[in-house]
N, C-alpha and C positions, 0 to 999 in steps of 0.2 A: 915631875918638876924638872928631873934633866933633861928628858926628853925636850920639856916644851922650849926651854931655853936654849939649845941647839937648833929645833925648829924657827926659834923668833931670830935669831943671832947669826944660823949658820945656812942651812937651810933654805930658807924664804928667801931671802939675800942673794942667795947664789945662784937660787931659782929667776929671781927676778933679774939677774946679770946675764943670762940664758937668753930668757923670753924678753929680754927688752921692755919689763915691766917695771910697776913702783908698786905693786900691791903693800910691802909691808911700810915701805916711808909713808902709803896712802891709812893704812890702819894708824897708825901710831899717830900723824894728825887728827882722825876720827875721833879719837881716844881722850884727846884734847879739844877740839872742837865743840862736841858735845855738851861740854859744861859750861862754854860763853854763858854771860848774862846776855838778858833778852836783846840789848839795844846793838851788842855785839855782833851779832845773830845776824840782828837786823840792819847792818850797814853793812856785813858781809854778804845777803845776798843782795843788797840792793847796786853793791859794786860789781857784781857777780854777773847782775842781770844787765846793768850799762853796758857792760865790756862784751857780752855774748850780743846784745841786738848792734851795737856799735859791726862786729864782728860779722854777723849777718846778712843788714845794711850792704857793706860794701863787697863782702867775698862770696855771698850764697846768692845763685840765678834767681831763685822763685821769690827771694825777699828783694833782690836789689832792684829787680824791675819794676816792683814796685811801689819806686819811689816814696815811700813812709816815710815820713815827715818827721824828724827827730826831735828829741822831747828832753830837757835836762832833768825832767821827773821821770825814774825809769819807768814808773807805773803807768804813767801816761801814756808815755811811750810803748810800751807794751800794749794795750789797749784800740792800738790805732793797728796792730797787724791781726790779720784776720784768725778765728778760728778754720782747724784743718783738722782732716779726720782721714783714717787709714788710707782711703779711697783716692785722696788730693795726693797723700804721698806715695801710693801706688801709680797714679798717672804720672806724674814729673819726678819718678824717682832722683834723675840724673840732676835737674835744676835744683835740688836740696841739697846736695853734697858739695863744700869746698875743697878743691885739691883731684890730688887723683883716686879713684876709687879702688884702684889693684892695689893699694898701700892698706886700705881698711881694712875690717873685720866685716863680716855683716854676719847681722842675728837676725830673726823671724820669731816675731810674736807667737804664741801655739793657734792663732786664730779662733777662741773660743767663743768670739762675738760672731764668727761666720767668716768674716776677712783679716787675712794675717798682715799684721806689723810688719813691717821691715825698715832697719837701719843699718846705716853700717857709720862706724865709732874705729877710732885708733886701738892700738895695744895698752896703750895709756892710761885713753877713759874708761876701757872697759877694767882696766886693776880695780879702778875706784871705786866700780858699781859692785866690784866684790868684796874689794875693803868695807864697804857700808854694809853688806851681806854677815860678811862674819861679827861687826860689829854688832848687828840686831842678833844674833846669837849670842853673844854675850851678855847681851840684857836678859838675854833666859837662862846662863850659866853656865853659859859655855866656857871653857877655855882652849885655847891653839892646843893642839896633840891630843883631844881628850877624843874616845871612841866614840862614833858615833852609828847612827841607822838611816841613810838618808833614803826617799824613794824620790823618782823623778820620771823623764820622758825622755831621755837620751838612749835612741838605739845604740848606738853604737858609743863608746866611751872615749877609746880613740888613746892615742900615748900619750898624752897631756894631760887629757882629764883621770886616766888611771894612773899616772904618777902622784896627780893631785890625791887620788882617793889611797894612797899607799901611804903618804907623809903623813896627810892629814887622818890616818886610821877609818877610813869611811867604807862601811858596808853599804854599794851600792844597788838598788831593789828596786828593776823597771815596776814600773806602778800598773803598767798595764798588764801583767803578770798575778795581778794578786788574786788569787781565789781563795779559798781554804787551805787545800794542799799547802800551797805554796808560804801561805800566811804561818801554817800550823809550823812548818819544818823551820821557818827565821826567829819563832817564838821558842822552838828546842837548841836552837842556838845561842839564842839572848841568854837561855835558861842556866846554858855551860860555859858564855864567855858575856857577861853585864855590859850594856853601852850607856856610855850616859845620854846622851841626847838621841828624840829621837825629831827628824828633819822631812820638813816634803809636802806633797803638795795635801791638805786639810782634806777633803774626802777619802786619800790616801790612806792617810793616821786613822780617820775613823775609821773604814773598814775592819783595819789592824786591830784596833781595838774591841770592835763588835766582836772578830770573831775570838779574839781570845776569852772575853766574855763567855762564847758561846763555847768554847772548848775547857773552860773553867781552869786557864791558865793564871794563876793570882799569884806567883813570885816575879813574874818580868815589873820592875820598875823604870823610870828615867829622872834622873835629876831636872831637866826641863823638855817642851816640845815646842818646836818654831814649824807653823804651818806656811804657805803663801801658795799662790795661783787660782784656786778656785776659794768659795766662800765659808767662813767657818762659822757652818749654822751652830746657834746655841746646843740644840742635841750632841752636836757633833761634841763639842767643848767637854760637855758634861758626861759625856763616854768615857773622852779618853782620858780627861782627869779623873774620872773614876777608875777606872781601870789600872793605871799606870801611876797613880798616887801622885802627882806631877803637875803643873802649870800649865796651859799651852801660852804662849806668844804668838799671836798674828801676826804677820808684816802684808806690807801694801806696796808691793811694785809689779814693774811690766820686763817684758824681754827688752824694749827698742829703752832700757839704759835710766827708766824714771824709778828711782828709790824714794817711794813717797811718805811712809812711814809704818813704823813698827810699836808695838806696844812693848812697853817697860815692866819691869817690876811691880806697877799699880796698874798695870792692864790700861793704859793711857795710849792711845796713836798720837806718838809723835811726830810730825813733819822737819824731812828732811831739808830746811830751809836752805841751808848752802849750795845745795845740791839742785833740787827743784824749786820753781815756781809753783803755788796750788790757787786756781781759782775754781769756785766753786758756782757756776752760771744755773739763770733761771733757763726757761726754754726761747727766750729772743736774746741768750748771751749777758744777760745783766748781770751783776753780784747780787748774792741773795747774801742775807743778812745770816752774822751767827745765831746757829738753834735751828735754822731750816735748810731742806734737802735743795743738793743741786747738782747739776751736771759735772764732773769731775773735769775740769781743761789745765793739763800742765805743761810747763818750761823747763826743759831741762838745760840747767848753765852750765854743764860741764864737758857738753858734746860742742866740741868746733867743727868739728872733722862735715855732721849732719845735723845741724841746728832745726831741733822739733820745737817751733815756737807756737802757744797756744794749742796745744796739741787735746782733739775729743778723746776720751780712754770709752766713751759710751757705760762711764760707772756714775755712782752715786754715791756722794757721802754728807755729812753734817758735819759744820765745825766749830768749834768752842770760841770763844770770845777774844779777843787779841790779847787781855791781860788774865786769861784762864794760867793758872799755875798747878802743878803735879809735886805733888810730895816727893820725889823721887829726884828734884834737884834740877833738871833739867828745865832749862828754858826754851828749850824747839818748840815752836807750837805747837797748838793742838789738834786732832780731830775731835769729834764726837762721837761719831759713827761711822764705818764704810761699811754704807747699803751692799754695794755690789749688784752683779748680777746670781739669780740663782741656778744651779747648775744640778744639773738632775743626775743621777744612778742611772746608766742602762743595766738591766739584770736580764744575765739568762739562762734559757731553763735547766741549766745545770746548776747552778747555783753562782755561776763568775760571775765580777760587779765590775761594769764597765765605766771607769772614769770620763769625764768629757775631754782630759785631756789625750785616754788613748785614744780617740777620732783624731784629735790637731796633730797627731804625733804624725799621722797617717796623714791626712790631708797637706801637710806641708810642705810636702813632695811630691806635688800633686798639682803643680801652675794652669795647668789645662780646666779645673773647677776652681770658679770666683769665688762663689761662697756654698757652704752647705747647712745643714739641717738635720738632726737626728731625733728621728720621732719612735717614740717606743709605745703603742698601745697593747700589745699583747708578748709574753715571757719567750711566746716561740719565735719571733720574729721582731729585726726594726725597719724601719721606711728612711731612707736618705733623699730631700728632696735639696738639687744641686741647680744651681745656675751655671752652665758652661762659659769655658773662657776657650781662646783661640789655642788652635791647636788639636779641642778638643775632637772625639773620637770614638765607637763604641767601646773600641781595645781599651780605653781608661777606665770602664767601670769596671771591668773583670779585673784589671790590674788590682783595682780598689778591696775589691769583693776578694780576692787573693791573698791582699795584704792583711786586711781585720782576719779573715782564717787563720791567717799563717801565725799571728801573734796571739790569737787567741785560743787556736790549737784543738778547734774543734769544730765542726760545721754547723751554722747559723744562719736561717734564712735572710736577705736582705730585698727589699724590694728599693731600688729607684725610682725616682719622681723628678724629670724635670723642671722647672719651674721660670 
């Protein structure tokens, strides 16, 4: 308890006075925000969304040219700018940015659909997209200071983010790392020092959980698990709340800054209204009605810096009714369902499980290959079939073929495939 109050008080604040950030003014709105009534909600992002296409319009290349025809219904208004898809904003990167770009951040999507995101966002926005982060933690029960297990795809940690992981007490656990060994020795850890939460990407946590399963470790528990990045199939869910006696929490966001939503307390996706736009399009862009699946296209209103308007995520979700209501008090709306994409296991013959996200970790360092492909038919072996981008060269496949070795720590046939 004192700890966290020196964290929220003294701590964050001083950190944020440092970095030139607002993460903790941004939570403590959050905190607040969240419990608007609906209608509240709803003139907040519709002021939200005037002010970003307003915004747009006149200060971003790729919208100003053209000429979209302003609308004093945001919705309308919104509707008249086109959908874009990674590929639009990999060509005119430059025409989507207002201002100068040596002042930004830029983040890179993991590329899991084959082509990687990229935005680049202030110091500002991106506090906020983490303020929403720890806030959807909280809905699983979390609190600021409390220990936790996180796994992730950060090679490197870097002084920032390991300051981060030292305040915030976070065990941090490359995901692409996990085999047994490795799983067996952070479960004799848990065993002598308890975390509460455990954090990361949903294939990740199962794994974790399988193999404790399989090692018949049954004193590790967590008071909650918040999964995000790849999909959290039912089995998965059912493992690791079995296992670890525990909740999971889903959330639904992307690297390029969209916090779309997260499950609550009644396991409800909530949409971060203020935050994003969510439509949910047939396959000619239409709205499909609540109850049916559709193409996932979002707005993010909090990016000036790189306004993603209409933005393809190439997912799938379903969503509840505009006066669907959640025992849980909240009024954000709803989803139903995020379909997702499914993301497969590579397994090999030693028994390590290759996340999809250890490939994007790899590939995203990698601008000379546009998009790739990881095909596993057989335990001894996998096929990468790549599309080259400029630059490219034989020296980049052995780079590649080096790198998956080197992380994986062991020799593993690869075959290439053009394409």
């Amino acid at each position: 308890m004192l700890y966290r109050h020196i964290l929220e008080r003294v701590l964050l604040p001083l950190g944020d006075l440092a970095l030139g950030t607002a993460f903790q003014a941004n939570l403590e709105a959050w905190r607040e925000r969240q419990w608007l009534p609906a209608q509240a909600l709803q003139h907040l992002q519709t002021d939200n969304l005037l002010r970003l296409l307003t915004h747009a319009s006149a200060r971003v290349p790729f919208y100003r040219d053209k000429n979209i025809q302003p609308d004093q219904d945001a919705r309308n208004w919104l509707r008249r700018f086109p959908v874009i898809t990674k590929r639009d904003v990999k060509a005119n990167i430059d025409d989507f940015i207002a201002g100068a770009k040596d002042r930004l951040v830029k983040e890179a999507s993991s590329g899991s659909s084959g082509i990687q995101g990229v935005v680049y966002t202030s110091k500002l926005e991106e506090a906020n997209t983490r303020a929403i982060q720890v806030l959807w933690w909280e809905w699983a029960g979390y609190r600021l200071g409390d220990p936790i297990v996180q796994t992730g795809m950060t090679l490197k940690r870097g002084l920032v983010k390991s300051l981060k992981d030292f305040l915030l007490r976070t065990e941090y656990q490359p995901a692409f790392e996990l085999d047994e060994r490795v799983i067996g020795a952070l479960l004799q850890r848990l065993r002598r020092r308890p975390r509460a939460m455990l954090l990361g990407y949903a294939s990740s946590l199962y794994l974790i959980a399988r193999v404790a399963q399989e090692l018949r470790v049954g004193d590790v528990k967590f008071r909650g698990v918040v999964s995000w990045g790849d999909k959290m199939f039912d089995h998965y869910r059912r493992t690791i709340e079995s296992q670890f006696r525990t909740v999971v929490h889903d959330t639904y966001a992307c690297t390029e800054g969209f916090m779309i939503a997260a499950q609550c307390a009644q396991q409800r996706y909530h949409i971060m209204a203020p935050q994003v736009y969510v439509e949910l399009l047939d396959d000619d862009f239409r709205e499909v009605p609540p109850g049916e699946v559709g193409h996932v296209v979002v707005t993010r209103l909090d990016n000036y810096s790189m306004p993603l308007i209409r933005y393809y995520l190439g997912d799938l979700a379903i969503r509840e009714p505009a006066n669907a209501s959640c025992p849980c008090g909240r009024s954000l709306p709803l989803l139903r369902k995020v379909v997702g994409r499914d993301t497969d296991i590579v397994r090999t013959a030693s028994g390590k499980h290759l996340i999809v996200h250890f490939f994007t970790a790899i590939f995203e360092h990698v601008p000379e290959i546009k998009q790739f492909q990881v095909v596993q038919r057989d335990p001894r072996e996998i096929e990468i079939a790549f599309i080259p981008d400029r630059g490219f060269h034989e020296g980049v496949l052995r780079h590649v073929e080096q790198a998956i070795h080197d992380h994986l720590r062991e020799p593993f046939p690869i075959r290439f495939r053009e394409v």
